[in-house]
C-alpha positions in Angstrom: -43.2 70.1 -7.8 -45.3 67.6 -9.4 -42.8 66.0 -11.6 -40.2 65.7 -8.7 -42.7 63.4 -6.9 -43.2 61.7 -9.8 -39.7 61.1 -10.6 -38.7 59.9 -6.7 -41.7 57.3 -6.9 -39.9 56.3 -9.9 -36.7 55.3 -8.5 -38.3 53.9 -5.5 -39.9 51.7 -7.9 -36.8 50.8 -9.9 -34.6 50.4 -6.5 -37.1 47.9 -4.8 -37.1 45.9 -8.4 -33.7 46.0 -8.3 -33.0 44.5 -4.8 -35.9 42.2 -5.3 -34.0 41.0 -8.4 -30.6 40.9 -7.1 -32.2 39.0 -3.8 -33.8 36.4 -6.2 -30.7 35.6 -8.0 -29.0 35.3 -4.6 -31.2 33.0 -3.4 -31.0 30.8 -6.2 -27.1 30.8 -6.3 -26.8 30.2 -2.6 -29.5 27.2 -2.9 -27.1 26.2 -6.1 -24.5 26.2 -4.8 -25.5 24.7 -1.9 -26.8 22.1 -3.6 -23.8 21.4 -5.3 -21.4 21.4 -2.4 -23.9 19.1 -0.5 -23.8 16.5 -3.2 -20.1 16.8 -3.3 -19.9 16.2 0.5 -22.7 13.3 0.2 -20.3 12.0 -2.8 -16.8 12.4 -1.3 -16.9 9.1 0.9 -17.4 7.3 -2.3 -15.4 8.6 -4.3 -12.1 8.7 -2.3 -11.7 4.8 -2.0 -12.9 5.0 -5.2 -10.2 6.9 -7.2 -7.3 6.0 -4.4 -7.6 2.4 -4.2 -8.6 1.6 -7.5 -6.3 4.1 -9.3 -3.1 2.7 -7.5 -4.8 -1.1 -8.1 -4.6 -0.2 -11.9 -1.2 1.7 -11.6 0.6 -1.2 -11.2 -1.0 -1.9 -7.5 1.1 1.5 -6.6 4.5 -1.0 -6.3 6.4 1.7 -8.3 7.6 4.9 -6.5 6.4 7.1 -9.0 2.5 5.7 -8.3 3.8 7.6 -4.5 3.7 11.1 -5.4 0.1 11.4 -6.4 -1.3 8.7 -4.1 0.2 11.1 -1.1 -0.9 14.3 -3.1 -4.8 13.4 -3.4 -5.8 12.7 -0.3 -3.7 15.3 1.2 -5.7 17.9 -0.9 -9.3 16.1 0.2 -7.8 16.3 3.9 -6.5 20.4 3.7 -10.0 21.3 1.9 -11.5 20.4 4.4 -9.4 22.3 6.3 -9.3 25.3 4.6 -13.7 25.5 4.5 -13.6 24.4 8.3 -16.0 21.3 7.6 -13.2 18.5 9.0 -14.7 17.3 12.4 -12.1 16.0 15.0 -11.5 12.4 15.1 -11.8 10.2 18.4 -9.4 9.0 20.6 -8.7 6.0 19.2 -8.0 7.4 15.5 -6.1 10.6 16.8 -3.9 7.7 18.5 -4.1 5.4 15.4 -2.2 8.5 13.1 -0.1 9.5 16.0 1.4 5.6 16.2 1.3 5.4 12.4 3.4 9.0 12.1 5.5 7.7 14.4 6.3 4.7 12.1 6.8 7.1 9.7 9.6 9.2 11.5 11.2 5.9 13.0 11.5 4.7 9.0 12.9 8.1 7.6 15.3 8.1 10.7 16.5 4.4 9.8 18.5 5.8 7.1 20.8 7.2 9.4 21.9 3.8 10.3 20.9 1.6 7.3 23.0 -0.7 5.1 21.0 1.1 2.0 19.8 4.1 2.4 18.0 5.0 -0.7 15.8 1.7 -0.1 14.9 3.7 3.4 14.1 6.9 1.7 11.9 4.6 -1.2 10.3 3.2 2.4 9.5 6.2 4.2 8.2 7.6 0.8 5.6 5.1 0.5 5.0 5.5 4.3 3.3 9.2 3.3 1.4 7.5 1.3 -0.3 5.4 4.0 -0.3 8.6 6.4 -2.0 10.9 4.2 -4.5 8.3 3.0 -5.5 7.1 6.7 -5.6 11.0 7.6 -8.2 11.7 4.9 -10.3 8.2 5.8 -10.7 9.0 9.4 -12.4 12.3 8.6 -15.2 10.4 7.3 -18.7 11.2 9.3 -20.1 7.9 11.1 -23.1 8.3 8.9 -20.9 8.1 5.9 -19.3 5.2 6.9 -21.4 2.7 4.4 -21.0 4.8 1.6 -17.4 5.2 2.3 -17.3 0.6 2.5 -19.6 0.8 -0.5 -16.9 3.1 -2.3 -13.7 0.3 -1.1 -16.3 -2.7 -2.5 -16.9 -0.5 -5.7 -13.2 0.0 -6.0 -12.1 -3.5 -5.6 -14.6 -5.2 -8.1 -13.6 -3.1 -10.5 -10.2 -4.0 -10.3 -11.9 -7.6 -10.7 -14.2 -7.0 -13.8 -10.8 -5.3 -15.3 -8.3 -8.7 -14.3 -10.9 -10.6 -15.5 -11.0 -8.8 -18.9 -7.3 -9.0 -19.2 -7.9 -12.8 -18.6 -10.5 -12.9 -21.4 -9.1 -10.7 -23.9 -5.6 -9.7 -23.0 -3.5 -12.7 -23.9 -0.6 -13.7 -22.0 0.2 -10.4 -21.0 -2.9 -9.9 -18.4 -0.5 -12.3 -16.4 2.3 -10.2 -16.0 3.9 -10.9 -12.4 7.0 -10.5 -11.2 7.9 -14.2 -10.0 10.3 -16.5 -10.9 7.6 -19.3 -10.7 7.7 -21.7 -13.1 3.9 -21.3 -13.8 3.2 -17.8 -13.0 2.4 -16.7 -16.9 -0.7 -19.1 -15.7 -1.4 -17.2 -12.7 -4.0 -13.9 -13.0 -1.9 -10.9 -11.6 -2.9 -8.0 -13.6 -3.4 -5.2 -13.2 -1.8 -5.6 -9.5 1.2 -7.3 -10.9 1.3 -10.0 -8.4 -0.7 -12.8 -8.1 -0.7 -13.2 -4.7 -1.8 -9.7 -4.0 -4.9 -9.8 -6.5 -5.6 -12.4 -4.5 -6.0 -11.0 -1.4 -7.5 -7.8 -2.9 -10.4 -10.3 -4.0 -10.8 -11.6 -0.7 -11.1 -8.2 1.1 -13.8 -7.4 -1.4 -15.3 -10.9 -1.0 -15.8 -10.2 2.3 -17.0 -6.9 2.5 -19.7 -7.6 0.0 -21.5 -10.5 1.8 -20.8 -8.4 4.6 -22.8 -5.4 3.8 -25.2 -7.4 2.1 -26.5 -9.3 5.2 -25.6 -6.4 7.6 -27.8 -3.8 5.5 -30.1 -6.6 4.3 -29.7 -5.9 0.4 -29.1 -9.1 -1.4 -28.0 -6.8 -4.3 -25.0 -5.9 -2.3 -23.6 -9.4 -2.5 -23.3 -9.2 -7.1 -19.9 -8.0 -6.7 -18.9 -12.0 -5.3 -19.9 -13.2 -9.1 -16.7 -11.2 -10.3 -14.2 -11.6 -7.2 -14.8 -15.4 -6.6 -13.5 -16.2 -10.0 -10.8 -13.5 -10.1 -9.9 -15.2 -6.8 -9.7 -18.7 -7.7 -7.5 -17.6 -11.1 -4.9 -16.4 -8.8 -4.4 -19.9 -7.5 -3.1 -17.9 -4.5 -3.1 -20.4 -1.2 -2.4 -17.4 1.2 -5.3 -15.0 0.0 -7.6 -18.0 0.5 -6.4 -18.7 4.0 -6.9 -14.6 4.6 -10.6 -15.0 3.4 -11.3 -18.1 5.5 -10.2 -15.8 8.6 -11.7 -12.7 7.5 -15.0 -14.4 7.2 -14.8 -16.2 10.7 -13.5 -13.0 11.9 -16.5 -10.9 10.6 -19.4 -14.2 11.6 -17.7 -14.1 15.5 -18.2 -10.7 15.7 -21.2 -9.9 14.1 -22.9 -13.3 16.3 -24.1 -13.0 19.7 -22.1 -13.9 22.8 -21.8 -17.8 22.6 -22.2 -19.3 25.7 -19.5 -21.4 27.5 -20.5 -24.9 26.0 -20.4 -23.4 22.5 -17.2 -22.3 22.8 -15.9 -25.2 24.2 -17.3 -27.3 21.3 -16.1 -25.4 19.0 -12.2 -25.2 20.1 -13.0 -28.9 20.5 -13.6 -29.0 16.8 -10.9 -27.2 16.2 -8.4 -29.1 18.0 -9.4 -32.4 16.5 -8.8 -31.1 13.2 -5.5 -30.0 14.0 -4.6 -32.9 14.9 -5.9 -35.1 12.1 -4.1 -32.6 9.9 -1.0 -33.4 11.7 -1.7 -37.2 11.6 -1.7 -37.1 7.9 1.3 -34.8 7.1 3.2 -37.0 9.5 3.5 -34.7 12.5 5.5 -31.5 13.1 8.5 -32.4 11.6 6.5 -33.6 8.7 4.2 -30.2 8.5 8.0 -28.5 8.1 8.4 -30.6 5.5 5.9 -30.1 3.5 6.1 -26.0 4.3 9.6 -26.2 3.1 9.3 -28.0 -0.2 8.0 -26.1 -3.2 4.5 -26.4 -4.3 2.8 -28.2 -7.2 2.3 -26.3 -10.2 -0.5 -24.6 -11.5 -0.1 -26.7 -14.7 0.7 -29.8 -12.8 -2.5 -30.2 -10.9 -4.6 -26.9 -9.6 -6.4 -28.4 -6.7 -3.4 -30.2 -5.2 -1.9 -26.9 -5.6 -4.4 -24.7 -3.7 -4.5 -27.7 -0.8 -0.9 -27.9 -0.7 1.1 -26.4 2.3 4.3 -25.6 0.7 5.9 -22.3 1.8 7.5 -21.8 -2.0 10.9 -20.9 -0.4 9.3 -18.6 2.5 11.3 -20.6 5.0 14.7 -19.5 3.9 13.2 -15.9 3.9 12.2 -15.6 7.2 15.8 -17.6 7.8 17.6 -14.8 6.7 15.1 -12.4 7.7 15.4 -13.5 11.4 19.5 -13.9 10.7 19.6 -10.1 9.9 17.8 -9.7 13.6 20.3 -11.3 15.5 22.8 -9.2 13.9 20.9 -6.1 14.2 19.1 -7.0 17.6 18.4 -3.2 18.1 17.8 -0.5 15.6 17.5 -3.0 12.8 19.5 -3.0 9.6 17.6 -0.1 8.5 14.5 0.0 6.3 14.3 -1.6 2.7 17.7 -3.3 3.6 16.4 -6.6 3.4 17.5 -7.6 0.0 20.7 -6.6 0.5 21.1 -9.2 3.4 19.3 -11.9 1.4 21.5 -11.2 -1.9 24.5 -11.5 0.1 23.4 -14.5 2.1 20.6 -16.1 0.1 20.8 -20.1 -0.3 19.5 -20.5 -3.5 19.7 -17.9 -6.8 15.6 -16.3 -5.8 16.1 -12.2 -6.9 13.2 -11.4 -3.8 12.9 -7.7 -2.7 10.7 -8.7 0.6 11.4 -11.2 3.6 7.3 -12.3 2.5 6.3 -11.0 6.5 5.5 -7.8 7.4 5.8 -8.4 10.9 9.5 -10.4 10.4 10.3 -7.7 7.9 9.4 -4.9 10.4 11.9 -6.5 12.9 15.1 -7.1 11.1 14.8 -3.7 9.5 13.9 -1.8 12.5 13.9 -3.8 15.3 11.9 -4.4 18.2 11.0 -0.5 18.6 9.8 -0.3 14.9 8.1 -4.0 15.5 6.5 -2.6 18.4 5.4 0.9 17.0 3.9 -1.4 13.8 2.5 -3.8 16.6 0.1 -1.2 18.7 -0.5 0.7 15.3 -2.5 -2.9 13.5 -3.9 -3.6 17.3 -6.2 -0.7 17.5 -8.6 -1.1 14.7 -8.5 -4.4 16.2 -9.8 -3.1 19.5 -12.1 -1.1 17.6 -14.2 -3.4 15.9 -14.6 -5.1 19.6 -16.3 -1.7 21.0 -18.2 -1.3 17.4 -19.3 -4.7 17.3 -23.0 -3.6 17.9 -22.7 -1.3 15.2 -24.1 -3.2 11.4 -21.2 -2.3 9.8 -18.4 -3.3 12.1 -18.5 -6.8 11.3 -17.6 -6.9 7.3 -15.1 -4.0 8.0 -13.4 -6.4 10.5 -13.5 -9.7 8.4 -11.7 -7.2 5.6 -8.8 -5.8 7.8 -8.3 -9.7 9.4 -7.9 -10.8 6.5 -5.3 -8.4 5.3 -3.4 -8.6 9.1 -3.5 -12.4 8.4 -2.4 -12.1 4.6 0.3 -10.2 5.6 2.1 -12.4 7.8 3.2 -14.3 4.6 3.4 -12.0 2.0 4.7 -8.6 1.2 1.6 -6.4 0.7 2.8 -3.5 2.8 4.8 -3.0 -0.5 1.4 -3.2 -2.5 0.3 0.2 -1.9 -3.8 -0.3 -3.3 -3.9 -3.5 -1.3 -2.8 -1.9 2.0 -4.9 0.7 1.6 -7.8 -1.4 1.5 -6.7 -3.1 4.1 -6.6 0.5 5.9 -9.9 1.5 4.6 -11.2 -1.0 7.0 -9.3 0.2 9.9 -10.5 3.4 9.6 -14.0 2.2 9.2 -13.8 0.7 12.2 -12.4 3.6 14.3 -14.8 5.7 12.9 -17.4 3.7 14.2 -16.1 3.3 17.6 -16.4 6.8 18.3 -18.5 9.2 19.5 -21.2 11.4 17.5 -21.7 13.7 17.1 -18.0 15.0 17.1 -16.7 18.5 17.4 -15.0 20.8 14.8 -11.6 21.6 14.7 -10.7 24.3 16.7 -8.3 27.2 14.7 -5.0 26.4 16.4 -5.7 22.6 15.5 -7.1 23.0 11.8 -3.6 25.4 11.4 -1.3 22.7 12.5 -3.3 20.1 10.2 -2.5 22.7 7.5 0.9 23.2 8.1 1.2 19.5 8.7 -0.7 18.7 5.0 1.5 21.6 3.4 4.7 19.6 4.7 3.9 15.9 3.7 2.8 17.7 0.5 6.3 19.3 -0.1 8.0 16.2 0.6 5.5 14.5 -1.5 6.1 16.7 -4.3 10.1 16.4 -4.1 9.7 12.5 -4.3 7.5 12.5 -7.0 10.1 14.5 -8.9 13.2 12.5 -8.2 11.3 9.5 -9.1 10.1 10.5 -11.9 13.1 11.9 -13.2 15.1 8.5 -12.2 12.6 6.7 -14.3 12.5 8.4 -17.5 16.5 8.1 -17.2 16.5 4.2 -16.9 13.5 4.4 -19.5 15.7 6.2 -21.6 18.5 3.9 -21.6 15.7 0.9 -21.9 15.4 2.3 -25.4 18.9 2.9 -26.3 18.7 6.8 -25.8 21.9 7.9 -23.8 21.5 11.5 -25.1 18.0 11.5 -22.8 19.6 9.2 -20.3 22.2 11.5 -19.4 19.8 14.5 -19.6 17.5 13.1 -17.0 20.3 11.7 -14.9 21.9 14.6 -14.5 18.7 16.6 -13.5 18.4 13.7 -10.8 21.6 14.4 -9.3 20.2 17.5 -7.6 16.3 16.2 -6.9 18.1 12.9 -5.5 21.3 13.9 -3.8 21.5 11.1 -1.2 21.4 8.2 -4.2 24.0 6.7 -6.1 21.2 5.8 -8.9 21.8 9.2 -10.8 25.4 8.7 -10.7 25.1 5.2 -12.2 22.4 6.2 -14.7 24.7 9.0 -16.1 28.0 6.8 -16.1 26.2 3.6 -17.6 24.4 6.8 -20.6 28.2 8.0 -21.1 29.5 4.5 -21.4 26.6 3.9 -24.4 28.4 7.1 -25.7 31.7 5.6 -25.6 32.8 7.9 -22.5 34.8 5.7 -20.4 36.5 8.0 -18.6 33.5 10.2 -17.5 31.7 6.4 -16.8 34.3 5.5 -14.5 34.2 9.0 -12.6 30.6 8.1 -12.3 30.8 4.7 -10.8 33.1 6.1 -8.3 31.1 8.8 -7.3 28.2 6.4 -6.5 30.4 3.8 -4.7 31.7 7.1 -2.7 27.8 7.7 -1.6 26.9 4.1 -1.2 30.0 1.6 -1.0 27.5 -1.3 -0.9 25.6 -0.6 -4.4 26.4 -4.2 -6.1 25.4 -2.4 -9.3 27.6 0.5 -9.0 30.8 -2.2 -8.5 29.8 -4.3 -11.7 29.7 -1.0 -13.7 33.1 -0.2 -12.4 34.3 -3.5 -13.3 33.0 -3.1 -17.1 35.2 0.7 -17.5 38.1 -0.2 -15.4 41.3 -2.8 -16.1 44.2 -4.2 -13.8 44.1 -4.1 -10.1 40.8 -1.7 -9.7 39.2 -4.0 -11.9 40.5 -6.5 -9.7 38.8 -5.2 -6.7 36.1 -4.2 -8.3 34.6 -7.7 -9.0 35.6 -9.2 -5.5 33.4 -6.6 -3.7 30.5 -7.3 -6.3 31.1 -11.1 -5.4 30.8 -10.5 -1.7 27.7 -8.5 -2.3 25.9 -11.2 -4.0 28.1 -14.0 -4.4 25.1 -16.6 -6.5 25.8 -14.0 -9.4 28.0 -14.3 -11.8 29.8 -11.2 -13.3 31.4 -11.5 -16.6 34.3 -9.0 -17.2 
């Protein structure tokens, strides 16, 4: 009797240090990992400009299609983890509306092929569209309380990118100035790692901005030690535009974060304004003479810098909104479709300039998809506009506005919609500003809308995944042939054919790998099949002209010369 109490006190005793253990550990792995999933949450604002924005700025500025894949794929997985653990809050009205109008761009693009003069251009467009979608999704989940650490992750980004161009300045010889221009001085011009000169530029400015910004807003001088990197980076670009862009995003960003002026104030400033106007026009010898001067081609860098930066010379962007706004009047409805535009300026271009982009976003927008695409582009930009107005009492509004005016303005004359890491900052800013429109604090996401954002996020991401794929694949194939490998060429060419179906690049790929073979026959059965899918492919006709003899020969160079008649074919 007595050793069967003593053995049941035992076990009590071993059960209650048991649980008492087993409640301990618990404790401390729940407080772990609590810990640890509150300083990823307290991290995540920072770290998703961070890694986006600067990891497409060093990829190139995310120009090539195969930077698209994983610039779609990140933030879709930020967005659907957030999801998945229930923690995304729903956005306000004006951001739900701001991705609404921006998927709608999105669909209008990808349904532009149906009707477009070059439909793989289309598909390349709508691509890079996901990428914008799936970014701005992601940003606009950000917490109003996060908001400066999310700006502070965009400055952290972009003066990287600066420290790095600067480096490649210092110690990278003349490759750090790698842009593709057919500017006579454009191996003096600092592009890298963007690859553009003009865009670097504007990247600078954004950053610029939002550092003396944030450092009078949150009154930390500290904030401002970014400038010492992007001024100079800046100035090395010797880009005209990005300065303009900075002069509007810091008047943009000083009017809102002032005060209402009274009447008098404003009336001596436009006053001001006016008068210099007109002096300006005095001295350049009136209108006429301003269109002059914006049509002739700019001093060089090498010539004289400062006469350069103060010069108004367009550097040939007049005859690319010419046959930008040509292409409207022939299209005055649905557009040519999107990514035509070089098409239309190869076949009608006045001088022998190889551009990809009418240099307007806005211009662009409308000959490629018309006034419905113009106006869907046109609401979408407004909105963060309107934002920053109802924010403007908020600290932060004000450099998040001077950064997205200047990339609205910047864009007018330059094609950074096609710079993937620049428009993305430039969206970083929007969302900043919708975000801080809104009202805290918000609500979660209900199930029935956290499953349509998954199926949503699991849908971009399959399409994101296909592209990323086919672009890859057509890459390694022309990489391939780059290095006189046909073997690999055709290999990779052929795989393309199936990821790529709609393209007439995987035919040409494989025909121009058989012709380094000595295949003409399967060449020329190439070239045809690609003509067959795209009878407008200037390439695919100067292939066929190479592998072919007589009369098909014959009619195989005429079409090329219509296409682009400034270039010369040799048989």
């Amino acid at each position: 009797m007595s050793f069967s109490i003593a053995s049941g006190r035992t076990r009590s005793l071993t059960n209650v240090l048991t649980v008492s253990w087993m409640s301990r550990c618990s404790s401390v792995n729940s407080k772990s990992t609590a810990q640890v999933y509150g300083r990823a949450r307290a991290l995540s604002p920072v770290v998703l400009p961070l890694v986006l924005v600067g990891g497409l700025a060093l990829d190139n500025g995310g120009f090539d299609a195969t930077s698209w894949g994983w610039g779609t794929l990140l933030p879709l997985v930020i967005a659907g983890t957030g999801l998945v653990l229930g923690r995304a809050r729903s956005p306000n009205g004006l951001a739900l509306a701001f991705l609404g109008l921006l998927g709608a761009l999105t669909a209008w693009t990808w349904l532009s092929a149906a009707w477009s003069n070059d439909v793989s251009a289309s598909v390349l467009d709508g691509e890079r569209l996901l990428v914008y979608l799936s970014s701005a999704a992601a940003f606009v989940l950000v917490a109003r309380r996060q908001v400066t650490r999310f700006l502070v992750g965009l400055l952290a980004a972009i003066s990287l990118v600066g420290v790095w161009a600067l480096s490649l300045r210092a110690f990278g010889g003349p490759g750090s100035y790698d842009v593709a221009s057919v500017s006579a001085d454009a191996t003096r011009r600092l592009a890298a790692p963007l690859g553009y000169s003009n865009g670097l530029g504007l990247f600078a400015a954004i950053g610029i901005v939002l550092a003396l910004g944030l450092a009078v807003r949150l009154r930390r001088p500290y904030v401002a030690a970014p400038v010492l990197v992007l001024a100079p980076t800046l100035y090395f670009t010797y880009s005209r535009g990005a300065w303009l862009a900075l002069a509007a995003g810091g008047i943009s960003a000083l009017g809102l974060a002032m005060p209402r002026m009274s009447g008098r104030v404003v009336l001596a400033l436009a006053i001001v304004v006016v008068c210099a106007a007109a002096i300006a026009l005095v001295r350049l010898g009136g209108p006429s003479g301003a269109v002059r001067e914006f049509s002739h081609a700019a001093p060089s860098v090498k010539a004289d810098r400062s006469r350069r930066l103060l010069s108004l010379s367009g550097s040939s962007r007049a005859q690319y909104w010419h046959v930008a706004w040509r292409d409207y009047r022939q299209h005055p409805w649905l557009g040519s479709g999107a990514g035509s535009f070089q098409r239309d300026w190869l076949r009608s271009r006045p001088a022998d300039l190889p551009v990809l982009d009418a240099h307007s976003l806005y211009l662009e927008t409308l000959a490629e998809l018309g006034p419905a695409g113009l106006g869907l582009l046109a609401a979408l930009l407004a909105l963060p506009v309107a934002a920053g107005v109802i924010a403007r009492n908020q600290p932060l509004a004000a450099p998040a506005f001077g950064g997205y005016v200047a990339y609205l303005v910047h864009a007018a004359q330059d094609w950074d919609w096609e710079l993937p890491a620049v428009t993305l900052a430039g969206l970083g800013c929007a969302a900043a500003l919708l975000i801080l429109a809104g009202r805290e604090p918000r609500r979660a996401l209900g199930r029935n809308a956290r499953a349509a954002g998954l199926c949503a996020t699991i849908l971009v991401g399959l399409v994101a995944l296909g592209a990323l794929a086919g672009n890859q694949t057509l890459a390694a194939a022309s990489v391939s042939l780059d290095a006189d490998e046909p073997a690999r060429a055709a290999r990779d060419a052929g795989w393309a054919k199936h990821l790529v179906p709609w393209s007439p690049e995987p035919w040409r790929l494989h025909g121009e790998a058989l012709l380094s073979q000595g295949d003409l026959d399967g060449a020329r059965r190439d070239f045809l099949t690609a003509l067959r899918k795209d009878s407008s492919d200037w390439d695919s006709w100067v292939d066929l002209a190479l592998v072919s003899r007589g009369t098909t020969q014959k009619r195989a160079v005429e079409r090329a010369h219509r296409l682009n008649p400034l270039e010369p074919i040799h048989r």
